[in-house]
C-alpha positions, 0 to 999 in steps of 0.5 A: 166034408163030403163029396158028389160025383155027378155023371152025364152033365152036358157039355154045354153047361160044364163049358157055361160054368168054366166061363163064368167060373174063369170071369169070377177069377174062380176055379169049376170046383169053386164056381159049382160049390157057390152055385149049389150053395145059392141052390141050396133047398129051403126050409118050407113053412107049413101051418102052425110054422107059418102061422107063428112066423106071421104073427110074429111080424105082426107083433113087430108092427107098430100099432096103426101102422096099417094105414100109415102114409109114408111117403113124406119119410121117403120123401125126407130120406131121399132129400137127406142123401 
């Protein structure tokens, strides 16, 4: 696994994370690895990606399902509970 010095961090953020980090029962190190974890940069669809994704939710919908009323599903599925 790699390894990242990061310089010139202000101080107020390295103490915001200490006590997050000692709230989460988790050492700095580990809170800054779940934070640049959650952080971490996604992939961005463009054109032809993009297109494909969308189609293919489309072909996932039912046919109609467009002007389908749900509500008496949530209705039901809420009186079920």
């Amino acid at each position: 696994m790699g390894q990242v010095l990061i310089r010139n961090l202000d101080d107020a953020l390295i103490a915001d994370f200490r006590r997050v980090a000692k709230a989460n029962g988790r050492s700095l190190e580990a809170e800054l690895r779940e934070a640049l974890a959650q952080a971490r940069p996604r992939e961005s669809l463009t054109g032809a990606s993009l297109r494909a994704l969308v189609e293919s939710m489309w072909a996932m919908t039912p046919e109609g399902a467009a002007g389908v009323d749900s509500t008496p599903v949530i209705r039901q599925a809420r009186d079920e509970d």
